[in-house]
Chimera marker file (.cmm) of the C-alpha trace (Angstrom):
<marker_set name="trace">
<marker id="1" x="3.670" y="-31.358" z="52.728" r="1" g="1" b="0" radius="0.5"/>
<marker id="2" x="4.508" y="-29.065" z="55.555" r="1" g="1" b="0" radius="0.5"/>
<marker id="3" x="7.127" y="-32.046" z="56.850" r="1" g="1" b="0" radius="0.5"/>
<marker id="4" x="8.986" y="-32.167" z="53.868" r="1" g="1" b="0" radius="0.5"/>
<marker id="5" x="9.713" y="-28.415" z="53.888" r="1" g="1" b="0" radius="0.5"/>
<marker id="6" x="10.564" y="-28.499" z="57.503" r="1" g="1" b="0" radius="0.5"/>
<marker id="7" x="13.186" y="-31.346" z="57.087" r="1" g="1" b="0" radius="0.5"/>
<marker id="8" x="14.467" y="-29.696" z="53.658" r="1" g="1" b="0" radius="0.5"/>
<marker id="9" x="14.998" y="-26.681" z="55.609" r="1" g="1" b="0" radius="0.5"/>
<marker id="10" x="16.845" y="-28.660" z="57.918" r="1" g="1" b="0" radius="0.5"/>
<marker id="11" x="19.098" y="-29.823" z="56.326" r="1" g="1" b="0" radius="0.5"/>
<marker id="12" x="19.847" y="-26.873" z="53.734" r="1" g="1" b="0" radius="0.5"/>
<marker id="13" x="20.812" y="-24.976" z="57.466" r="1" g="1" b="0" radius="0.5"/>
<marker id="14" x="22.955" y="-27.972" z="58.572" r="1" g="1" b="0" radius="0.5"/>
<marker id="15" x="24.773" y="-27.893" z="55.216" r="1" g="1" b="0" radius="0.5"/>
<marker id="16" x="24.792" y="-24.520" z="55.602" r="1" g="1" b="0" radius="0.5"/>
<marker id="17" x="26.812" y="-25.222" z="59.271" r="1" g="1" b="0" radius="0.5"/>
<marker id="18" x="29.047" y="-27.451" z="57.712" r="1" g="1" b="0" radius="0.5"/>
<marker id="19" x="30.527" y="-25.734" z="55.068" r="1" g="1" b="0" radius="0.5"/>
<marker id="20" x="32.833" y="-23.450" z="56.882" r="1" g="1" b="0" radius="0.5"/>
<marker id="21" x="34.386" y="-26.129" z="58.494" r="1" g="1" b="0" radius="0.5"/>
<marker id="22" x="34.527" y="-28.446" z="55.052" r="1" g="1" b="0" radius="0.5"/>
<marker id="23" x="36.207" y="-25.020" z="53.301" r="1" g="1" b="0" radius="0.5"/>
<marker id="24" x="39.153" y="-24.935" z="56.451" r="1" g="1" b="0" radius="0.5"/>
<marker id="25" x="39.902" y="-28.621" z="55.890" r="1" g="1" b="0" radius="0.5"/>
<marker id="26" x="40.108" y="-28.353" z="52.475" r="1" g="1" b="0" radius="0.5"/>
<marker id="27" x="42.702" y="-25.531" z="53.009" r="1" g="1" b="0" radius="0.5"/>
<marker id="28" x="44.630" y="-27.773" z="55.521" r="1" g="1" b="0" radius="0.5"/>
<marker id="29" x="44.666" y="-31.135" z="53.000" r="1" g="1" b="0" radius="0.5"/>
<marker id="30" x="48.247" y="-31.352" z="51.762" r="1" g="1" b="0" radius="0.5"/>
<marker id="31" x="46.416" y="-31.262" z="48.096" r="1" g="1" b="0" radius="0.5"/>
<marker id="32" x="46.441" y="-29.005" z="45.580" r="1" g="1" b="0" radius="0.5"/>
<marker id="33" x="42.620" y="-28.620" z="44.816" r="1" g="1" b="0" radius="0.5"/>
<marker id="34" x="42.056" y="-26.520" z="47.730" r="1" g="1" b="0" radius="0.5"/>
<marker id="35" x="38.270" y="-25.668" z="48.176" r="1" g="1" b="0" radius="0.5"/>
<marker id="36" x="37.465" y="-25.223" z="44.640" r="1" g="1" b="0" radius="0.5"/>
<marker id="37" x="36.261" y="-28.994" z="44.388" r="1" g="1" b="0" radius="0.5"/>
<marker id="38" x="33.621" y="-28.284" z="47.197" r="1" g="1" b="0" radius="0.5"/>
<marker id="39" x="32.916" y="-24.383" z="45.828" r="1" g="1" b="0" radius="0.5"/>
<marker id="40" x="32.598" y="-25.704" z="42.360" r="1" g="1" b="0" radius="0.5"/>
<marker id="41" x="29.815" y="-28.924" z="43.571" r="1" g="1" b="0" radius="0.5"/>
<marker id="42" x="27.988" y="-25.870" z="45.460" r="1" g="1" b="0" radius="0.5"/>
<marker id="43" x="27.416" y="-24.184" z="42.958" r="1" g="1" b="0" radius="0.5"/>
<marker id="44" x="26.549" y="-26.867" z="40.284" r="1" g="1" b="0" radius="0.5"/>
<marker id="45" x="23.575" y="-28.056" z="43.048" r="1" g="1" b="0" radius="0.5"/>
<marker id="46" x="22.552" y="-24.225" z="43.373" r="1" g="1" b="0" radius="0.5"/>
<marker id="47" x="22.260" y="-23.554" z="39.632" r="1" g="1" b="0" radius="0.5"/>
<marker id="48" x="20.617" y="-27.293" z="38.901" r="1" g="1" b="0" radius="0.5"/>
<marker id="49" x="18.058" y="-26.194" z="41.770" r="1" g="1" b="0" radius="0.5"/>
<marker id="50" x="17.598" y="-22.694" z="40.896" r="1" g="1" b="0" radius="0.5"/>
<marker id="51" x="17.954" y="-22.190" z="36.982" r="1" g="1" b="0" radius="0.5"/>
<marker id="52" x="14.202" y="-22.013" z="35.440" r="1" g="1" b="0" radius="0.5"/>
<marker id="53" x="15.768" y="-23.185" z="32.202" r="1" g="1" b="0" radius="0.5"/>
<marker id="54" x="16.911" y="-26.400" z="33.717" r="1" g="1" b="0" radius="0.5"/>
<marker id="55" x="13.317" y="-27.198" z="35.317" r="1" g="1" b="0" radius="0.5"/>
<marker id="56" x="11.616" y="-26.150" z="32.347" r="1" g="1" b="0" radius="0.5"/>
<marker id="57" x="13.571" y="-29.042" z="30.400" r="1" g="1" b="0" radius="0.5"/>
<marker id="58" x="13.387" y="-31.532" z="32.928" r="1" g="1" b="0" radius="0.5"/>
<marker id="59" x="9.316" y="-30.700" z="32.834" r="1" g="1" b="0" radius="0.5"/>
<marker id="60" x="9.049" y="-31.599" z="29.265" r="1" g="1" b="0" radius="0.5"/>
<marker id="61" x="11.498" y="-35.017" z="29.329" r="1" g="1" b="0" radius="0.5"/>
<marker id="62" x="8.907" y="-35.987" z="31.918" r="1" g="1" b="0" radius="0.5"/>
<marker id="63" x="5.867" y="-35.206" z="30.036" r="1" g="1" b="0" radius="0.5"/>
<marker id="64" x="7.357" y="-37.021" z="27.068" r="1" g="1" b="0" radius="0.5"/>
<marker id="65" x="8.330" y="-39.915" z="28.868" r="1" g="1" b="0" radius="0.5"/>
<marker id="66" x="4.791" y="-39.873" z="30.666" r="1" g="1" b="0" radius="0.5"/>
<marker id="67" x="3.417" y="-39.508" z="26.899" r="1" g="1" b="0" radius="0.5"/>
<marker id="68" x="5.291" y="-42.813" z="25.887" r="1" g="1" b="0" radius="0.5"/>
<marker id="69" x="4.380" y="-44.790" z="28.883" r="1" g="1" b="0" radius="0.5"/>
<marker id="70" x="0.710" y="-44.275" z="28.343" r="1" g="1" b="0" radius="0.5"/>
<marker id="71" x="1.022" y="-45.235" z="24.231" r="1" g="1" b="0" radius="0.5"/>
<marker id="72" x="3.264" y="-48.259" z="25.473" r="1" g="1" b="0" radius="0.5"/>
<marker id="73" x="0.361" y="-49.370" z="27.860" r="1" g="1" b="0" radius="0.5"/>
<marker id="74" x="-2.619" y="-48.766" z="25.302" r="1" g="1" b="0" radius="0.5"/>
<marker id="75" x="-3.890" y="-45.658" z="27.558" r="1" g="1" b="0" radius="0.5"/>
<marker id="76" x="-5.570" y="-42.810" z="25.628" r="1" g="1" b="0" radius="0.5"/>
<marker id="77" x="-6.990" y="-39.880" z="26.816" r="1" g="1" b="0" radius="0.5"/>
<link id1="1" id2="2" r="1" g="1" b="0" radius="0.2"/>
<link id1="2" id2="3" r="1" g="1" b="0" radius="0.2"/>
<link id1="3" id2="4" r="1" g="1" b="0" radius="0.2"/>
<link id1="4" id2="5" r="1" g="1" b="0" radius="0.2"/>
<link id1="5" id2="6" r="1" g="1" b="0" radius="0.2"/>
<link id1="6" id2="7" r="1" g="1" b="0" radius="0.2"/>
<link id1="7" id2="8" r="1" g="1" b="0" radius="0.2"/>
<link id1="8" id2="9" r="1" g="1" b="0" radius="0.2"/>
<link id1="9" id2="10" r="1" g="1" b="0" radius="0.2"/>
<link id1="10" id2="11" r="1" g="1" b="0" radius="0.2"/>
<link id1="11" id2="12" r="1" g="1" b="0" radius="0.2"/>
<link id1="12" id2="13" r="1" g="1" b="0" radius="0.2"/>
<link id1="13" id2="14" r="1" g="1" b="0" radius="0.2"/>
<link id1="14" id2="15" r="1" g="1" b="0" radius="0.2"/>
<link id1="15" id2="16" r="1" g="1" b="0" radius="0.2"/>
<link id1="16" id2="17" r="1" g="1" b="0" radius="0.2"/>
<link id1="17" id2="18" r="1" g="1" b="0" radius="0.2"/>
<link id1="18" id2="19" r="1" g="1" b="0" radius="0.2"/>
<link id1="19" id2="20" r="1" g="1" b="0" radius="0.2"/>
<link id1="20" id2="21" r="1" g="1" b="0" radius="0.2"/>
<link id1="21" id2="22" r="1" g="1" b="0" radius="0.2"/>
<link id1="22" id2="23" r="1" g="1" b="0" radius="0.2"/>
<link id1="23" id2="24" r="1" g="1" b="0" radius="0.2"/>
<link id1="24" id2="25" r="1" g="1" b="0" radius="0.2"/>
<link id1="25" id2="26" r="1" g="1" b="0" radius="0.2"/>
<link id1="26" id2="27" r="1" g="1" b="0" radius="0.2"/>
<link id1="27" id2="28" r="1" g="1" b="0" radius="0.2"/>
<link id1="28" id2="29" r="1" g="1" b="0" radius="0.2"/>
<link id1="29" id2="30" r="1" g="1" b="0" radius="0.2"/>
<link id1="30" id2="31" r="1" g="1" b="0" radius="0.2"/>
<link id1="31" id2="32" r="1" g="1" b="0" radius="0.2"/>
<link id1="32" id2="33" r="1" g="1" b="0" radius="0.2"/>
<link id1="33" id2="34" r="1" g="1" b="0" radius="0.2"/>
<link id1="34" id2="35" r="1" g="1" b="0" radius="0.2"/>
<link id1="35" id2="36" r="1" g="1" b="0" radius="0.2"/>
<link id1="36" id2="37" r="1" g="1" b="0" radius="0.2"/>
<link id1="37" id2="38" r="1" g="1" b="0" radius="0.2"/>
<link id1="38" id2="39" r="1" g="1" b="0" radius="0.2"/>
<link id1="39" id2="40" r="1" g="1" b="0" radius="0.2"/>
<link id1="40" id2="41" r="1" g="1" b="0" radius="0.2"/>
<link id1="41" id2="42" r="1" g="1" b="0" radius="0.2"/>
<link id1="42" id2="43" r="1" g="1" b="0" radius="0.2"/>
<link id1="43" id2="44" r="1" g="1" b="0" radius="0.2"/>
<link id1="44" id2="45" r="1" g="1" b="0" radius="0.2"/>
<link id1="45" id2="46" r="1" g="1" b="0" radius="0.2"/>
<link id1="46" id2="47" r="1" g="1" b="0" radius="0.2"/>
<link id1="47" id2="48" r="1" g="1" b="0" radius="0.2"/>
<link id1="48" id2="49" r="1" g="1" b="0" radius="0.2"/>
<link id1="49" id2="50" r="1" g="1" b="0" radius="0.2"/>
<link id1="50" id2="51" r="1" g="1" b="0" radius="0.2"/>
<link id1="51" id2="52" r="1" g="1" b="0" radius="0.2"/>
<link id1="52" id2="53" r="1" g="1" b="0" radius="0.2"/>
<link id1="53" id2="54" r="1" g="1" b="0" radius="0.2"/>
<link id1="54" id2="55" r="1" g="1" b="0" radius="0.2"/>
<link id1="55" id2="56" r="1" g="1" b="0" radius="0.2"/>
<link id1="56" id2="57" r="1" g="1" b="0" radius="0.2"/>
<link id1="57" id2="58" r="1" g="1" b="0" radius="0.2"/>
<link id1="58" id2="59" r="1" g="1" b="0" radius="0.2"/>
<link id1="59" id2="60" r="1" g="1" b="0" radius="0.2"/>
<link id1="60" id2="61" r="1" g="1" b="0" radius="0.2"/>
<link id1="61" id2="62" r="1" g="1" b="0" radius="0.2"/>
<link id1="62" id2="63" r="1" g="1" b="0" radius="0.2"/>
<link id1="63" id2="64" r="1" g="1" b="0" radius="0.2"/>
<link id1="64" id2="65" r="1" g="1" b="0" radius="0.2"/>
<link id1="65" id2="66" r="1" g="1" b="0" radius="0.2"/>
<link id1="66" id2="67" r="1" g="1" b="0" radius="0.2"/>
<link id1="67" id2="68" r="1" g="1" b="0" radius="0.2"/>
<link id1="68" id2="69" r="1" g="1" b="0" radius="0.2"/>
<link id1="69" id2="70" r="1" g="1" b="0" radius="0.2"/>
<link id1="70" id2="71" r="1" g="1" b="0" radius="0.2"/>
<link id1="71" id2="72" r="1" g="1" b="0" radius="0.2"/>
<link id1="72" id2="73" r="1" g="1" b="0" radius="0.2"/>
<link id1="73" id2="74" r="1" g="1" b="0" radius="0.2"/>
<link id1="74" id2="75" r="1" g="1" b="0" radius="0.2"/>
<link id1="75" id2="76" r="1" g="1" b="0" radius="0.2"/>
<link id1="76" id2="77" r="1" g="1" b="0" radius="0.2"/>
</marker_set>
């Protein structure tokens, strides 16, 4: 448990590297998007990760589906 942590860690740093160096090439693209594209995926991952709401829901689709798997396989408990 301690491993997954360590590596999630890891790699929320090393994105955490990267992004001034994905926002300057953005800037430098001959595009017209700019950094937005990037700003606007950062922040749908943050508030997918971090908004209670969110969880909550995705807690109860997977207690219903759980729910229907064990009436589909005859389980009762």
């Amino acid at each position: 448990m301690l491993m997954q942590w360590i590596v999630a860690a890891a790699v929320f740093a090393c994105l955490l590297l990267l992004l001034p160096y994905l926002l300057r090439r953005t800037k430098r693209a001959p595009s017209k998007g700019g950094g937005s594209g990037v700003m606007l995926g950062i922040g749908l991952v943050f508030a997918m990760i971090f908004d209670p709401r969110a969880a909550q829901a995705t807690e109860i689709i997977d207690q219903a589906r759980d729910e229907s798997d064990d009436e589909e396989s005859g389980d009762k408990t």
